[in-house]
C-alpha positions as CSV (number, residue, x, y, z in Angstrom):
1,X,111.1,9.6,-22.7
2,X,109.6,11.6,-19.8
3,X,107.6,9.2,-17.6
4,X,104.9,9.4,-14.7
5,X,104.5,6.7,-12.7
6,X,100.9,6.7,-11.2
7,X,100.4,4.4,-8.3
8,X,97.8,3.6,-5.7
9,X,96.2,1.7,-3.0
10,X,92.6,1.7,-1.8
11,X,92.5,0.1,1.4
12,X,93.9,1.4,4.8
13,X,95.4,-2.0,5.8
14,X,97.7,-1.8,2.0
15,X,98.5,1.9,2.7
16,X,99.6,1.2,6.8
17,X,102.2,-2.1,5.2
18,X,103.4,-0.2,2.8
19,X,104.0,-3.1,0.9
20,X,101.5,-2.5,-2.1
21,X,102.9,1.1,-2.8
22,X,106.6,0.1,-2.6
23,X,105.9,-3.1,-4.8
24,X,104.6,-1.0,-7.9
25,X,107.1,1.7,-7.8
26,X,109.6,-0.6,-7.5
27,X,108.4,-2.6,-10.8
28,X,107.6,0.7,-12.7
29,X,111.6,1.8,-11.9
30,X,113.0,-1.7,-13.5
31,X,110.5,-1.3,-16.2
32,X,112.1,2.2,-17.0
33,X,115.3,1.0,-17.0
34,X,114.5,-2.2,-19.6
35,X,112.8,0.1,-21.7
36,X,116.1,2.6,-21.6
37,X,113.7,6.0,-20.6
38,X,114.5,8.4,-17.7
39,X,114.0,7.7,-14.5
40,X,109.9,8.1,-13.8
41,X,108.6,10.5,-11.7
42,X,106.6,9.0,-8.9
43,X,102.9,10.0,-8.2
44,X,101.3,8.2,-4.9
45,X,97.6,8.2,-4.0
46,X,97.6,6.3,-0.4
47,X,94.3,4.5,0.5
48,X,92.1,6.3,-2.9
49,X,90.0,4.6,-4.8
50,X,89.9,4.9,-8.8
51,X,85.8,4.9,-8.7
52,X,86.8,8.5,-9.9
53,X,89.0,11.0,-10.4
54,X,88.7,12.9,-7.4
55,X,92.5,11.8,-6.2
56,X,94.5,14.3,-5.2
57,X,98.3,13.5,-7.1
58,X,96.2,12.0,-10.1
59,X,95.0,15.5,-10.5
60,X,98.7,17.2,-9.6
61,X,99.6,14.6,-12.5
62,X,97.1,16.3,-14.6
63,X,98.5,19.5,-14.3
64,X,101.9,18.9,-15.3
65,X,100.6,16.8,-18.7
66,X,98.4,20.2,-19.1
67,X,102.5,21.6,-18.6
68,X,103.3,18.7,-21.1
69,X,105.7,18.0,-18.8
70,X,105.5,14.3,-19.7
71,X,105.8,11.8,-22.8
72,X,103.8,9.2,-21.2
73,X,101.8,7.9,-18.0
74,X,102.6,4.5,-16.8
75,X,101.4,2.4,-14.2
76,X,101.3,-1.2,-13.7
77,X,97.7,-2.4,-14.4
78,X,95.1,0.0,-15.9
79,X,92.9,-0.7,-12.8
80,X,95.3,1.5,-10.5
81,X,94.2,4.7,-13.4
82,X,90.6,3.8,-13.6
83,X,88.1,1.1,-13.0
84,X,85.3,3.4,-14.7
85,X,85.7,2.4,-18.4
86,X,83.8,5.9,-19.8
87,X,86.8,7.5,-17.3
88,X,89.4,5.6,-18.3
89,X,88.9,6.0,-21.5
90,X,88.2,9.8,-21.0
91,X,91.7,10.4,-19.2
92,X,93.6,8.9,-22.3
93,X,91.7,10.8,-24.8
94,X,92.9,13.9,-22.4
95,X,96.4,12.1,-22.3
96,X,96.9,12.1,-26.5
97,X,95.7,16.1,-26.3
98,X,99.0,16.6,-24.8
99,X,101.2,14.3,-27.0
100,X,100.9,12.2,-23.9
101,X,100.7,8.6,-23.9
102,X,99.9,5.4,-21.5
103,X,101.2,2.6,-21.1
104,X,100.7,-0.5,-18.4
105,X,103.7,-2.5,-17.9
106,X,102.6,-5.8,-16.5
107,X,99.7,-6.0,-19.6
108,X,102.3,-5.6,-21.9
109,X,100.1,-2.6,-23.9
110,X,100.4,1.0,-24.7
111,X,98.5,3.9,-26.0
112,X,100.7,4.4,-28.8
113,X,99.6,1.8,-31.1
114,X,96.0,1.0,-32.1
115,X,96.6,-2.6,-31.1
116,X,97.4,-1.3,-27.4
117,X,94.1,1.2,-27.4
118,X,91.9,-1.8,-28.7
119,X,93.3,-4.0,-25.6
120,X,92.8,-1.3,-23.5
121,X,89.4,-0.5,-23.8
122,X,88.7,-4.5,-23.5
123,X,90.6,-4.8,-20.4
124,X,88.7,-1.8,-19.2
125,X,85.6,-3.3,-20.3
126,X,86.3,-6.2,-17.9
127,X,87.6,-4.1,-15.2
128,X,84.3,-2.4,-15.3
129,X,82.0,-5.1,-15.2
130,X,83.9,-7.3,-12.4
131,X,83.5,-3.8,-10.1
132,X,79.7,-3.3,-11.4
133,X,79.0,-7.4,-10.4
134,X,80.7,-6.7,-6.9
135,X,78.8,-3.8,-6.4
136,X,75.4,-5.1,-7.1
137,X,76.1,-8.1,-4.9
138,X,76.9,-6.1,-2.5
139,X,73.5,-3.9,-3.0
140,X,71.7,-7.3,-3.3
141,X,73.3,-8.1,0.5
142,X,72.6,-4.8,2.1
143,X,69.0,-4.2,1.1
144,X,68.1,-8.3,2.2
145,X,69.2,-6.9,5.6
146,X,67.7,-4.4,5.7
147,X,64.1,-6.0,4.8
148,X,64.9,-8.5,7.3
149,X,67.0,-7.6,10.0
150,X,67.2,-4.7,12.0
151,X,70.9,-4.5,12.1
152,X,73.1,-0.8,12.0
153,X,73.7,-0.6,8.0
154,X,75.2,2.9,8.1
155,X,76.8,5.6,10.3
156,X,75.2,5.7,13.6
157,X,73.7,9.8,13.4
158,X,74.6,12.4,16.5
159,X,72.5,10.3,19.8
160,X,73.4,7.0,18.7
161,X,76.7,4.5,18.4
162,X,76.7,0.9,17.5
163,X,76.8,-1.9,19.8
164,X,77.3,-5.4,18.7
165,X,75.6,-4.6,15.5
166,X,72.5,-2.8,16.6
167,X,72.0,1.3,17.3
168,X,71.9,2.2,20.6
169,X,71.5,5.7,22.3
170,X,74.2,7.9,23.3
171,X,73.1,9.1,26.8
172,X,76.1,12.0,26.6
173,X,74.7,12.6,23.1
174,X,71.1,12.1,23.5
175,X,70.3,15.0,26.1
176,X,71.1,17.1,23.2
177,X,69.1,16.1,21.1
178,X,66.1,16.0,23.5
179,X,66.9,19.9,24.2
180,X,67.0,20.9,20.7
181,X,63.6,19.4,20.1
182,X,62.1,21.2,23.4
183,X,63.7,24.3,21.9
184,X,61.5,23.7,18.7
185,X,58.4,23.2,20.8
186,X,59.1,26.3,21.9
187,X,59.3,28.1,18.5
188,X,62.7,28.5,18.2
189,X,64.3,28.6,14.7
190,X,67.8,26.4,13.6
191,X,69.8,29.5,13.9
192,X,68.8,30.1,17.1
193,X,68.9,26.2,18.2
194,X,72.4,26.3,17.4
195,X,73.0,29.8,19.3
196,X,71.6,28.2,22.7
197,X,73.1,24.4,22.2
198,X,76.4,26.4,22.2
199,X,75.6,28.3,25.0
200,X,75.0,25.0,26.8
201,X,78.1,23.8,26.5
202,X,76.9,21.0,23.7
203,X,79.5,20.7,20.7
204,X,79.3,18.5,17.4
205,X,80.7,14.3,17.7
206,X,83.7,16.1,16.0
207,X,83.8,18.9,19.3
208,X,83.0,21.8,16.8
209,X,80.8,24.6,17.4
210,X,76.9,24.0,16.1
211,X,75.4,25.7,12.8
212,X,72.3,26.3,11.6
213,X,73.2,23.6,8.9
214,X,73.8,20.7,11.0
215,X,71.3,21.5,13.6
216,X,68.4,21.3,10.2
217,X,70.3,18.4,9.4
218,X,69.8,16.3,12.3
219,X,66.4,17.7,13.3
220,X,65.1,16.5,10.3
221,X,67.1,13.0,10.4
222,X,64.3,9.8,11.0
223,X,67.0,7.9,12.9
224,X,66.2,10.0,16.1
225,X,62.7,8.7,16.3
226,X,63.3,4.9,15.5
227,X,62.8,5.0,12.1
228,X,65.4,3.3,9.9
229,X,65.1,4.1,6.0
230,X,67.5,2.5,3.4
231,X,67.7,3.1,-0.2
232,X,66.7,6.6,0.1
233,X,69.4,8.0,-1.6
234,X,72.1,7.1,-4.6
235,X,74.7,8.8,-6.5
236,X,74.4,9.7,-10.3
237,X,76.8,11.5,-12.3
238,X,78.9,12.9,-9.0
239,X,75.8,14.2,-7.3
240,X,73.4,12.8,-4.3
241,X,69.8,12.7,-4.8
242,X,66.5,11.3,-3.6
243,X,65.5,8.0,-4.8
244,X,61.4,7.8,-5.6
245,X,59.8,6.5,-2.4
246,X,58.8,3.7,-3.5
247,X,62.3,2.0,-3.7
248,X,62.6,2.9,0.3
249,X,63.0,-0.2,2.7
250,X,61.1,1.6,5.8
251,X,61.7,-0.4,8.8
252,X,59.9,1.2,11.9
253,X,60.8,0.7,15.5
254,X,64.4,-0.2,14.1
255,X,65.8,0.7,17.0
256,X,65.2,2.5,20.3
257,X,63.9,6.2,19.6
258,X,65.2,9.0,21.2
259,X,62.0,11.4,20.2
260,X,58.7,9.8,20.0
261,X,58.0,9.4,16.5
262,X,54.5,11.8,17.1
263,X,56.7,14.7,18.5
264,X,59.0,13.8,15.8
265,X,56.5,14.8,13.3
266,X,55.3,16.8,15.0
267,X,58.5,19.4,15.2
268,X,58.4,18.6,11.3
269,X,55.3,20.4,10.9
270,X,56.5,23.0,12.6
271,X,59.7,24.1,10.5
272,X,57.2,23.3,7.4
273,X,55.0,26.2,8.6
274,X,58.2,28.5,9.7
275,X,59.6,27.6,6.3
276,X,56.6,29.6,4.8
277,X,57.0,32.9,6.6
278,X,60.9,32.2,5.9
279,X,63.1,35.5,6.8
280,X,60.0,37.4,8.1
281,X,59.7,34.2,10.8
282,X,61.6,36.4,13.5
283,X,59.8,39.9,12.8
284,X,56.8,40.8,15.1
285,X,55.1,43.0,12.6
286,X,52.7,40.4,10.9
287,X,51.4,37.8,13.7
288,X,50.1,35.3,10.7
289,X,52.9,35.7,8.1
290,X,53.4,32.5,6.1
291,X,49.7,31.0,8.0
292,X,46.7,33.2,5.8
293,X,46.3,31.8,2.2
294,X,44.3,33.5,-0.4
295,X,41.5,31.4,-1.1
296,X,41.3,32.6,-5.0
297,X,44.6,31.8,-5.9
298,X,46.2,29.7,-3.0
299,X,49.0,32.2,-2.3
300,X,49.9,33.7,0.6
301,X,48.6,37.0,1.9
302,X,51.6,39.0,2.8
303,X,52.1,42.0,5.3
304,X,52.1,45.3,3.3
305,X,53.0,48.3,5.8
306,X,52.6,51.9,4.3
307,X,54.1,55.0,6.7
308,X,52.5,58.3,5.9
309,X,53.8,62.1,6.9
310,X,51.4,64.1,8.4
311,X,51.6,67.4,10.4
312,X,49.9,65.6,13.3
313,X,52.2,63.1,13.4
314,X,53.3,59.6,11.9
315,X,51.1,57.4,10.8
316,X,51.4,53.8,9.8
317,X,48.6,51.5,8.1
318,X,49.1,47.6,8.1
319,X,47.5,45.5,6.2
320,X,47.5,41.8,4.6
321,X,47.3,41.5,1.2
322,X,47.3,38.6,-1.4
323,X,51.2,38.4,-2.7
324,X,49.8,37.3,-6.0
325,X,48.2,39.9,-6.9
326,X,51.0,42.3,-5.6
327,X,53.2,40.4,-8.0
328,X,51.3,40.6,-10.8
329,X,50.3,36.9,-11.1
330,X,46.8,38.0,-12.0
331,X,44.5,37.2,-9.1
332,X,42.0,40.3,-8.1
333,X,43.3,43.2,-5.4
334,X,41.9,42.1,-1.9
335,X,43.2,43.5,1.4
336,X,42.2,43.7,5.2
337,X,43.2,45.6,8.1
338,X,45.8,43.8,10.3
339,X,44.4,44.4,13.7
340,X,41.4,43.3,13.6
341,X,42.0,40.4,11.7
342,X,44.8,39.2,14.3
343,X,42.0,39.8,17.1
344,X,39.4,37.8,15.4
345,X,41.9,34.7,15.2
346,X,42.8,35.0,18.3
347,X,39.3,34.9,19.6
348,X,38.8,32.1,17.7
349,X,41.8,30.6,19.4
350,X,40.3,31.7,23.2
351,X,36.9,30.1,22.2
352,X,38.6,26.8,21.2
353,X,39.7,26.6,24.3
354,X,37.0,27.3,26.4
355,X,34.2,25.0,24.1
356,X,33.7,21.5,25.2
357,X,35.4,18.5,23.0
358,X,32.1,17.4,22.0
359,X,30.8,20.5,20.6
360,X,34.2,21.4,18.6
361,X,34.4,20.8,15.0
362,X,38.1,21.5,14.1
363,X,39.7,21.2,10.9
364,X,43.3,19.7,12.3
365,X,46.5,19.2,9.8
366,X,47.1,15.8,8.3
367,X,50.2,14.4,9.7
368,X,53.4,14.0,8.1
369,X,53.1,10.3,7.6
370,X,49.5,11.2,6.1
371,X,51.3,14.1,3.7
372,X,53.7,11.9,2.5
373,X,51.2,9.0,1.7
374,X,49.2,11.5,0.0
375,X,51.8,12.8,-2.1
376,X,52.7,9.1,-3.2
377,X,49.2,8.6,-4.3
378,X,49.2,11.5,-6.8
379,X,52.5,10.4,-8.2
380,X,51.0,7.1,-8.6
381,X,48.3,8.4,-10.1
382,X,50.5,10.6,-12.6
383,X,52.4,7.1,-13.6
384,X,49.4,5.3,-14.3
385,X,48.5,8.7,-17.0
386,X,51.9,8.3,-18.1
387,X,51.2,4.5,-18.6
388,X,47.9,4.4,-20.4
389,X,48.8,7.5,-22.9
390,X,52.0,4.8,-23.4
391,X,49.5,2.1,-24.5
392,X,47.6,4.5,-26.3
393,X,50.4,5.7,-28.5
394,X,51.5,2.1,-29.1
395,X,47.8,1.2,-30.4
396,X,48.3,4.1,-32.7
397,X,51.2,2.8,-34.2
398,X,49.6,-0.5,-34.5
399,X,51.8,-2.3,-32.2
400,X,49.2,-3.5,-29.8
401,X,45.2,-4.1,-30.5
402,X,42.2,-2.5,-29.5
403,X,41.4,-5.6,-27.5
404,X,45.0,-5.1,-26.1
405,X,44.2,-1.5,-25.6
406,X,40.7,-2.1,-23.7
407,X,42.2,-4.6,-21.2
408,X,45.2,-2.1,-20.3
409,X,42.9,0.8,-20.2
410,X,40.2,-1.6,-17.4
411,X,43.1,-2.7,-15.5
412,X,44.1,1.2,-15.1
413,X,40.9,2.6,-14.5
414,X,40.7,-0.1,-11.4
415,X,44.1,0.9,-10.2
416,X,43.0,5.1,-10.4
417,X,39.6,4.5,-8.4
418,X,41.5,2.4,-5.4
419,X,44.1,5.3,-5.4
420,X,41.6,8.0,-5.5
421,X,39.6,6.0,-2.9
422,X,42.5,6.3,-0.5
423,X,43.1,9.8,-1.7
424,X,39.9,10.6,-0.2
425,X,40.1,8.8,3.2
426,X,42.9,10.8,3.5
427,X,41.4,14.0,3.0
428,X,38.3,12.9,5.5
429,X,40.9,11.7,8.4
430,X,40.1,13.9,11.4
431,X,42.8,14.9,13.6
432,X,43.1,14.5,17.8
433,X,40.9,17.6,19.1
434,X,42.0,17.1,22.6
435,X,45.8,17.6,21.1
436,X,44.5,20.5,19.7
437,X,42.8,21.3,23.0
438,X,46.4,20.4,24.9
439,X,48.5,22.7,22.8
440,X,46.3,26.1,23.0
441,X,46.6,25.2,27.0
442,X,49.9,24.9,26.8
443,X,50.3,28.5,24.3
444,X,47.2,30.3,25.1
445,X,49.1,33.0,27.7
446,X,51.9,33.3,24.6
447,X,48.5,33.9,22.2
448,X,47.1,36.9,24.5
449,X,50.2,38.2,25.9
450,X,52.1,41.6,25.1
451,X,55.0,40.1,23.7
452,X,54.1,39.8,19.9
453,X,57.3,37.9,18.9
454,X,56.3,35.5,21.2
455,X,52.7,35.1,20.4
456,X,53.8,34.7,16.2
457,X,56.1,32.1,17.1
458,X,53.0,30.3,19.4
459,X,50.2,30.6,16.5
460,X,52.5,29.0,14.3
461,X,52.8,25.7,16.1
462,X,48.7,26.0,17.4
463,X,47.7,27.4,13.3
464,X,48.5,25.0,9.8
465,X,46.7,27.6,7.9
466,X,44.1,30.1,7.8
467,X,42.0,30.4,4.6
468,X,40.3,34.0,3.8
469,X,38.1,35.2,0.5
470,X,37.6,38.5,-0.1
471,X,39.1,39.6,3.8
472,X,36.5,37.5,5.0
473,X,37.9,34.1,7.2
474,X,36.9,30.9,5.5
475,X,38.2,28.5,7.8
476,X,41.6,27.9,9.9
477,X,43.4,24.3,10.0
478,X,44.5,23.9,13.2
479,X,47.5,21.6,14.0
């Protein structure tokens, strides 16, 4: 009889003793010998847990039953293979594909027999639900602090470390993190965040080089700004995802902020808006890429450049024009001339400037604290649809009454006018015109200057978005 012996540990203080590790290959040895088969070969996972499969000499153990190396996998309780039932039971239907079996030695079963698969699936039933109850009381634990305390539950991000429980700021750390957001104010992409941090001298906690990638990462992270959210994310099936914002626990003023959380949302904005113009963010061509929507179809008007031979010369026309129509989406052919249009908004921008508060009428940008609540409102609003065509396919199938049916459809209909009431405050919420006033001041020799890469990357943080019909401005949101 071939045997591999599979062992493991999942704690650091069992793999620096030793003493766990030595104990099972010891037993699994003696066990060999009782049962007359060959001497096992050993397969050690040091400080893994079984949650899943992703253990490095489980998987080398893999590939030698694949090599049907072995008669039959032994350990000494089925926990050390798998604590995930649908797993376990997984790994020893891929096991019999190989004419491989398993066997535990201190639960007296093995795979051979159906009374040893029956017993196995019930211990791993057990096994299963004692690690599901552990988990959840531990869930229950972490999300009571977090409603009420404002203790460090996680990894403290780049800026911070933790002190007697609490996040504090990283002085060594923070004046990073206070440059890279200046060198946002300033326009400057991730890539190009990263470029100048390293030129600084400023590496990663782990004393690597920075990327575009970790720069997004942390730029974007709420921690910075004093924000502490738990519960955003969970795992399913392997993979990390967002959980619906309504199962957040949003505690504000956590801890001490590094960015103020209004230049925090601020800088968020911003890489929204460069998002938009995306790879064409860093070409002067186009002063308004990613800023002038169509007003037909909501799509962006694109530059569209067209270079012409002529025996006087070169000549090139520039234009914006709607990138739905270009790509065939249906809305009507409407174009205008780059120049002028890029004067006009600049004007626009010079007489903002010089008009008094009192006489300006700007439409400014919601925040992102206002975006966010907006878009929660219209996915309540979708759940409530969801939840009265629900009652009104159960009154179909006569499972509830038309009484039943009138009361849900009332308590609804009060629920969709308070949301669409808020909705609506939303969309009325005027914006800080002295902000607006501060920032041209700030920009306004960028706006008018010769430098056209600088005077893009400028209108983007003054300019949300600038509607046009027909080549004709509409309005512009200012930000």
């Amino acid at each position: 009889m071939r045997v591999a012996a599979y062992i493991r540990v999942s704690t650091d203080e069992q793999v620096e003793q030793g003493n766990s590790l030595a104990e099972q290959e010891e037993r699994l040895k003696a066990y060999c010998v009782s049962m007359v088969w060959d001497e096992p070969v050993i397969f050690s996972d040091d400080g893994v847990s079984a949650k899943n499969t992703k253990r490095p000499l489980l998987r080398k153990m893999i590939k030698r039953i694949e090599n049907r190396e072995f008669d039959l996998v032994l350990t000494t309780k089925i926990d050390r293979l798998g604590r995930n039932l649908l797993d376990l039971l997984q790994m020893v239907n891929f096991f019999k594909e190989y004419d491989c079996d398993y066997a535990s030695s201190t639960e007296k079963f093995d795979t051979s027999t159906s009374v040893g698969r029956m017993t196995l699936q019930l211990l791993g039933t057990f096994a299963e639900f004692e690690r599901e109850r552990t988990s959840e009381r531990v869930k229950d634990n972490m999300i009571s602090l977090a409603k009420n305390t404002n203790k460090a539950l996680g990894i403290a991000c780049y800026g911070y470390f933790i002190k007697d429980g609490l996040y504090a700021i990283n002085e060594d750390e923070a004046k990073h993190v206070r440059y890279m957001f200046e060198l946002a104010e300033q326009g400057h992409g991730h890539r190009m965040i990263a470029k100048l941090l390293n030129e600084s001298g400023s590496t990663t906690r782990k004393g690597k080089m920075w990327d575009q990638v970790n720069v997004k990462r942390l730029i974007s992270n709420e921690m910075l700004s004093g924000v502490m959210i738990y519960n955003k994310r969970e795992n399913k099936n392997g993979k990390t995802v967002i959980r619906d914002k309504s199962k957040w626990i949003t505690n504000e003023d956590n801890h001490p902020a590094i960015i103020p959380l209004e230049k925090f949302e601020k800088i968020q904005l911003i890489f929204k808006a460069r998002s938009r113009s995306h790879k064409h963010a860093d070409n002067e061509s186009y002063l308004l890429t990613g800023l002038v929507k169509c007003k037909h179809c909501g799509g962006n008007m694109k530059g569209s450049t067209a270079r012409y031979q002529r025996t006087s010369g070169n000549y090139a026309y520039f234009r914006y024009i709607c990138s739905s129509y270009v790509l065939g989406y249906g809305c009507k052919h409407h174009a205008f001339h780059r120049d002028p249009f890029e004067k006009h908004i600049i004007e626009e921008i010079e007489k903002a400037y010089y008009t008094s508060e009192k006489n300006l009428n700007l439409k400014i940008a919601m925040t992102v604290t206002d975006e966010d609540e907006k878009e929660d409102i219209k996915r309540q609003l979708t759940r409530i649809d969801k939840r009265i065509q629900k009652q009104i396919e159960a009154y179909e199938n006569d499972l509830i009454s038309a009484n039943d049916l009138k009361v849900a459809s009332s308590r609804v209909d009060g629920e969709r006018i308070l949301l669409y009431e808020k909705l609506e405050e939303l969309e009325k919420k005027k914006g800080n015109v002295q902000g607006v006033k501060s920032n041209i001041k700030k920009l306004l020799g960028d706006v008018t200057g010769t430098d056209r890469l600088k005077a893009k990357k400028a209108l983007a943080l003054l300019i949300e978005k600038i509607v046009v019909e027909d080549g004709k401005l509409v309005d512009i949101t200012w930000r």
